[in-house]
N, C-alpha and C positions, 0 to 999 in steps of 0.2 A: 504494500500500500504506500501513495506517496502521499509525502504531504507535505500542505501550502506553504510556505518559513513567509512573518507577516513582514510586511511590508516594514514596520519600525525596528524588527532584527535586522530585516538584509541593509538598512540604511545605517543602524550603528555598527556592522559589523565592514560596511565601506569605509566609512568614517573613523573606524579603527586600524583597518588597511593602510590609508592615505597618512595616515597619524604615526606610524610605526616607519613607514616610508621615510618620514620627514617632509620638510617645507621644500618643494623645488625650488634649482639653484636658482642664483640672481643671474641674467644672464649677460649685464651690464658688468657684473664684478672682474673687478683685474686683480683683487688681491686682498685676502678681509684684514686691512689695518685703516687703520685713522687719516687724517687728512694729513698731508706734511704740505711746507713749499717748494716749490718748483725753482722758486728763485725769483728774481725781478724784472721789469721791465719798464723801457721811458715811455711816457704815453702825455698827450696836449691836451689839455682842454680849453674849452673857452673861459677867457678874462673875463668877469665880471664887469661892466660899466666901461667895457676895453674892445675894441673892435682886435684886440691882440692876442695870444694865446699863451699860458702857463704849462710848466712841464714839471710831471710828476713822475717822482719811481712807483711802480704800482706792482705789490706784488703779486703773486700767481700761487694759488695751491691747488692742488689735487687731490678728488678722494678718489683712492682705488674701490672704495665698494660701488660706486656708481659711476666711473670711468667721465670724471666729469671736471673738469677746472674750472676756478672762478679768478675773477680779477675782482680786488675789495680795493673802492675807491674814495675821497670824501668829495661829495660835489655838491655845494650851497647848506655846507654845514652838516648835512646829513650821509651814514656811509653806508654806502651802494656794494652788495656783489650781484656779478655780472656772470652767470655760469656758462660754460660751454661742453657740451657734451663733444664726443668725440666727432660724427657726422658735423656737425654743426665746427669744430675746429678746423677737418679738414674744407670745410665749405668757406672759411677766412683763408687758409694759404691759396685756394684756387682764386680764389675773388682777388689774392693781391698778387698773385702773378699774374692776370691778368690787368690790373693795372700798372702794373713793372710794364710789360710789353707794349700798351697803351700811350707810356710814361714817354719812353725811348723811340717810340714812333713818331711822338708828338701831332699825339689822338686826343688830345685830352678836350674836347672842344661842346660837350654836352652844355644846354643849360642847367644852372645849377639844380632846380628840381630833380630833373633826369640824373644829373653828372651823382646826388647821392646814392641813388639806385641803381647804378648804371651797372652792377654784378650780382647784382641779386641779393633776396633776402632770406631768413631763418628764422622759425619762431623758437625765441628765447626763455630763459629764463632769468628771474633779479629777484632779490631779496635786499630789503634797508632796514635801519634803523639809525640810532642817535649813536653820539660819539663811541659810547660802550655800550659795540655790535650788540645787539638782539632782533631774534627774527619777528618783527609785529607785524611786520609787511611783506606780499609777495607777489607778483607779477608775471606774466606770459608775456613779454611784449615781442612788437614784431621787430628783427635788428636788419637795418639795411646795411650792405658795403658798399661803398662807391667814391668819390673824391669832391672835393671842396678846396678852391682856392682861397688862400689870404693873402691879398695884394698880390703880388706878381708869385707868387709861392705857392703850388696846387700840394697836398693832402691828400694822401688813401687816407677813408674815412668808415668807422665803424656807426653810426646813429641809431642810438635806440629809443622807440616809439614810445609814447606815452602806453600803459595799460593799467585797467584797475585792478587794484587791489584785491584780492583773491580771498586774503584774513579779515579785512574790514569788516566790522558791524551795525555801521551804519549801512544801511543799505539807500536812503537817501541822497544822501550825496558819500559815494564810496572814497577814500582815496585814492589817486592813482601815482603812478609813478613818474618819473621827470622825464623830458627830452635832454638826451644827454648823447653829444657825439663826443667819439674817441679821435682824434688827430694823431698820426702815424707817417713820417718821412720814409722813403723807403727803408732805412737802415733801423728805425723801429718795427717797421710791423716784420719787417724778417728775422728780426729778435724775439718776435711774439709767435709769429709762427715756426720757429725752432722751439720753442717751449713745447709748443701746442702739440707740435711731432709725436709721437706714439711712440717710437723708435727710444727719443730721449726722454720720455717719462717712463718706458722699461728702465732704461738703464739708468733711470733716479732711484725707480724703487730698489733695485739691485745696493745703488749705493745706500740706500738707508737701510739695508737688508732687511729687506720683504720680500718673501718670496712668491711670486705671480700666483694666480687661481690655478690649480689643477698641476703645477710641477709637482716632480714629487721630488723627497726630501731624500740625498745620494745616502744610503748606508756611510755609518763610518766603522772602519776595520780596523780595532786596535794593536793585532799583529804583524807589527811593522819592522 
């Protein structure tokens, strides 16, 4: 004789299946450790009440659990990180090699609307708060590459869009986030996207010694 198994057994006994399995991997993760720096990088922004531009070291961290770097900046008092996932990293070194080749061709000749967009864009992410970080705020904004002149001086340009606030509760009038472009001469944004390289944030974690997701760890052989 068979018989029926009810319906609330075979679901806790999946549920106990999938439980014993564990949580499937991340599949974003490069490495389960903590966020370190990458190191720095020179980055402009706009002068305040200046039709001129300010230059900052801006550093770069990386977390390996979510294969993601952020640039943490202060802009009108408030401090901004700017994340980049890896897709979206390599989508800035394509956008400024081709504005290298643009550059040296002497292409550069968009109106400036077009000239910010002119390589296309990413949807991002940013997180702010006040002088001592915390995350109150958070955003999906959309980031354009493209260039911007200052006075005779053109600029690869990173611009990211205004979006609201994601944590806000006001829902009336939400927070949102700044218009905020990044300014990049050639010889910074190819500092930024060597950071951004994959290649040299393996071989950061190597030197902070992390060992990547899924290596395995060599036997050591005491008879020597």
């Amino acid at each position: 004789m068979h018989h029926r198994i009810p319906a609330a057994a075979l679901i806790a006994a999946c549920a106990l299946a999938v439980s014993c399995a564990g949580a499937p991997p991340n599949p974003d993760m490069v490495a389960d450790a903590d966020p370190f720096t990458l190191g720095s990088v020179s980055v402009s922004f706009d002068k305040f009440f200046s039709q001129g531009l300010t230059e900052k070291a801006v550093p770069v961290v990386f977390d390996p659990r979510t294969d993601t770097a952020y640039l943490q900046f202060t802009y009108e008092t408030v401090t901004y990180r700017q994340f980049w996932n890896r897709q979206n990293r390599r989508a800035f070194s394509d956008a400024l090699a081709r504005y290298r080749t643009d550059f040296e061709a002497g292409n550069l000749s968009l109106p400036p609307a077009k000239a910010r967009r002119a390589y296309g864009a990413v949807k991002g992410k940013t997180e702010w708060g006040q002088v001592s970080f915390s995350v109150n705020a958070r955003a999906f904004p959309v980031i354009e590459a493209g260039y911007q002149f200052k006075g005779d001086n053109p600029y690869f340009t990173v611009f990211q869009r205004e979006a609201e606030n994601t944590l806000s509760s006001n829902s009336d009038r939400p927070r949102r986030s700044l218009k905020i472009t990044l300014y990049f001469t050639r010889a910074q944004g190819a500092g930024l996207a060597r950071v951004f390289d994959q290649s040299f944030i393996l071989e950061r974690l190597d030197a902070e010694g992390i060992l990547p997701q899924g290596k395995a760890v060599p036997d050591e052989y005491p008879f020597h």
